[in-house]
LOKEMAR-37297 format. One record per residue (C-alpha): residue in one letter; residue number from 1; x, y, z; chain. Coordinates in Angstrom, 3 decimals. Layout:
LOKEMAR-37297
a; NUM; X; Y; Z; A;
...
***
This chain:
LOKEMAR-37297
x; 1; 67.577; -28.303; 10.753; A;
x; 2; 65.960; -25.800; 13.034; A;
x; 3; 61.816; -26.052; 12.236; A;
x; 4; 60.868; -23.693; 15.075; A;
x; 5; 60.929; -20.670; 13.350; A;
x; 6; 59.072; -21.468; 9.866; A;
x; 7; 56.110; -22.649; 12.068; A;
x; 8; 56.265; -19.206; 13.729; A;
x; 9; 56.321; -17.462; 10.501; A;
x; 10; 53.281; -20.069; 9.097; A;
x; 11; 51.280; -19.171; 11.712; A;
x; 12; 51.656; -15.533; 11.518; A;
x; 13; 51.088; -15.904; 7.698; A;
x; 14; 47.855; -17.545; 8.484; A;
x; 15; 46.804; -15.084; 11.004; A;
x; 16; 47.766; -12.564; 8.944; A;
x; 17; 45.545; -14.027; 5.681; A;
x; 18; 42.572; -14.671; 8.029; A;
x; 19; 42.572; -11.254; 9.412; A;
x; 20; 42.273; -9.995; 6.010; A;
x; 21; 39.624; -12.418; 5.092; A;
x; 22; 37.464; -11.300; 8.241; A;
x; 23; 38.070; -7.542; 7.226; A;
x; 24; 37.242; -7.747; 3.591; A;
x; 25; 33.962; -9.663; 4.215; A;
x; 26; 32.716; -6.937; 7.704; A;
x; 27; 33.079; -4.380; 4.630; A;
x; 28; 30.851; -5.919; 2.090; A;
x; 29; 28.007; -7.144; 4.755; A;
x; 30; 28.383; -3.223; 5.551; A;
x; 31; 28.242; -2.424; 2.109; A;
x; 32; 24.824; -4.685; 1.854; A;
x; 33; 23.302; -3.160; 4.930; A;
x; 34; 23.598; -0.187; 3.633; A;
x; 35; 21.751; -0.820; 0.543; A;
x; 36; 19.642; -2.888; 2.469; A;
x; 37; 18.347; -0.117; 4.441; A;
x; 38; 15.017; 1.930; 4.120; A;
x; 39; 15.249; 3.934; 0.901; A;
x; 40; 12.834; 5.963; -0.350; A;
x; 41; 12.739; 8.813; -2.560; A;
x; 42; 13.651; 11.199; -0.264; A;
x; 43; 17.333; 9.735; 0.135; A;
x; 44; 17.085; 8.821; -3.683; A;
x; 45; 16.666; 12.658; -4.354; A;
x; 46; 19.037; 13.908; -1.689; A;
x; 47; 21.328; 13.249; -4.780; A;
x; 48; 19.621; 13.024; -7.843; A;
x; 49; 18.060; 15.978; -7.494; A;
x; 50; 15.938; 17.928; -8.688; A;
x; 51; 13.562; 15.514; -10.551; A;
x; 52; 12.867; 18.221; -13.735; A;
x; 53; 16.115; 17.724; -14.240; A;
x; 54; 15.912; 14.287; -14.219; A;
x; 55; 13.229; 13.952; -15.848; A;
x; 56; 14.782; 16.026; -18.707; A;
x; 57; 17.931; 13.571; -18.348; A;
x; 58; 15.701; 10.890; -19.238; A;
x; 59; 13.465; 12.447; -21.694; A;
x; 60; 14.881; 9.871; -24.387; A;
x; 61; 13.785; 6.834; -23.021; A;
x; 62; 12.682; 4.356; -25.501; A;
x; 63; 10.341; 1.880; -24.428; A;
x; 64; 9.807; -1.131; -25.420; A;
x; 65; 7.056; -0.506; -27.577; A;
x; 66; 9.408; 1.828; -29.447; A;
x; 67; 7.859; 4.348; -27.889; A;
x; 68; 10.014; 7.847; -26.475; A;
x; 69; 9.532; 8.982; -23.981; A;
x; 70; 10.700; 9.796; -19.734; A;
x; 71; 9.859; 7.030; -17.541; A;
x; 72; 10.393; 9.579; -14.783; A;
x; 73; 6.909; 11.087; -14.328; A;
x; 74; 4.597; 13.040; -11.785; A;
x; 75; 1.695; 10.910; -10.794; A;
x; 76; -0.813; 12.578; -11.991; A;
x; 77; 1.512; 13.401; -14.490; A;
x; 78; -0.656; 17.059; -14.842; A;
x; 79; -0.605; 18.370; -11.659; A;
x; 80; 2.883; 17.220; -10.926; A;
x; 81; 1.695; 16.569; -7.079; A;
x; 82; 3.971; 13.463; -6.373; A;
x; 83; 7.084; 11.194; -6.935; A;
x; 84; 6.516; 7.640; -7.366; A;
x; 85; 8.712; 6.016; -4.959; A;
x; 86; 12.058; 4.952; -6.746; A;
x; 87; 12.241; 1.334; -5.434; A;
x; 88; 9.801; 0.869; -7.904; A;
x; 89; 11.784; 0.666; -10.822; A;
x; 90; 15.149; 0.701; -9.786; A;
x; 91; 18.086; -1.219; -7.444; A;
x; 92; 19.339; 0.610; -4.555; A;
x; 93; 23.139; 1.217; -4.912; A;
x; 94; 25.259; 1.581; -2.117; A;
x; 95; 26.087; 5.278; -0.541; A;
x; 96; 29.039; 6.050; -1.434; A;
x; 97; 28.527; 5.091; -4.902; A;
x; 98; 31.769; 3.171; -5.813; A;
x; 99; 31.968; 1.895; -9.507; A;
x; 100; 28.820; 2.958; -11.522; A;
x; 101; 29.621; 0.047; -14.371; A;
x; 102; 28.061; -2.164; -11.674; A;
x; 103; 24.793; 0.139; -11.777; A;
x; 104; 21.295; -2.570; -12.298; A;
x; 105; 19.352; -0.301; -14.791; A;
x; 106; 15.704; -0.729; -15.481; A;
x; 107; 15.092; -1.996; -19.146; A;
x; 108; 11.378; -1.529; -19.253; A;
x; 109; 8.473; 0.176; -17.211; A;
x; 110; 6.278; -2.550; -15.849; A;
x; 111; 5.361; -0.208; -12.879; A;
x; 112; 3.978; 2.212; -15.443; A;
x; 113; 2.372; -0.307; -17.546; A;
x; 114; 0.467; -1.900; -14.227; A;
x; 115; -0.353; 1.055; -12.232; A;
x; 116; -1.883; 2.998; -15.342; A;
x; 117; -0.815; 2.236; -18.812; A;
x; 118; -2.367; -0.829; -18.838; A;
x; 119; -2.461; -0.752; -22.509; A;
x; 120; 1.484; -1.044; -22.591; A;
x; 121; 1.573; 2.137; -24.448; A;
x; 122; 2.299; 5.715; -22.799; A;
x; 123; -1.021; 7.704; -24.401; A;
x; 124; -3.071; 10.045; -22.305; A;
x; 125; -6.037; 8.626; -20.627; A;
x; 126; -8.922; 10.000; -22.501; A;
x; 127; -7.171; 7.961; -25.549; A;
x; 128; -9.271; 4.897; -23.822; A;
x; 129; -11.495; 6.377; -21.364; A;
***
């Protein structure tokens, strides 16, 4: 019986499986550096753009106070001057978005709540000031 040429053909099987291995993971430590990298709302709006329209998207938000309303705000919400930076709130995804089911989305607003609402309810200032 001639062994010679299964070893050949167990080696290149193992080569062959390794290779594969070493591909699949240089793909998903891409994948992480991506997502990894600075992101700001600048790239977050690049595609979710334009943030009326987003905040209109999310005008149905229910708190969880019970409360409904858009987490997506201007700060000051009255002179709609700036964008509170996304990272806040949400996960970077990667860019290309592959499979949205995998999407982290926020289930509260704790930035809101600490940064002004510290009454964990979303009523205008003057209500206690």
């Amino acid at each position: 019986m001639r062994i010679g040429p299964y070893i050949y053909l167990i080696v290149l099987a193992s080569l062959l499986l390794l290779g594969v291995c070493a591909l699949a993971a240089s793909l998903g430590s891409q994948e992480a550096k991506q997502a990894d990298s600075k992101i700001d709302k600048d790239k977050c709006l690049a595609c979710h753009r334009p943030y009326d329209k987003l905040i209109e998207k999310t005008a149905q938000f229910k708190t969880p106070g019970g409360e409904i309303v858009t987490p997506h705000q201007y700060v000051p919400h009255e002179e709609k001057k700036d964008i509170p930076e996304c990272t806040e709130c949400h996960v970077p995804h990667v860019i290309p978005l592959g499979d949205s089911s995998t999407l982290e989305k926020p289930k509260d607003v704790k930035w809101c709540y600490a940064k002004c609402h510290h009454q964990n309810n979303f009523q205008p200032c003057s209500g206690c000031h």
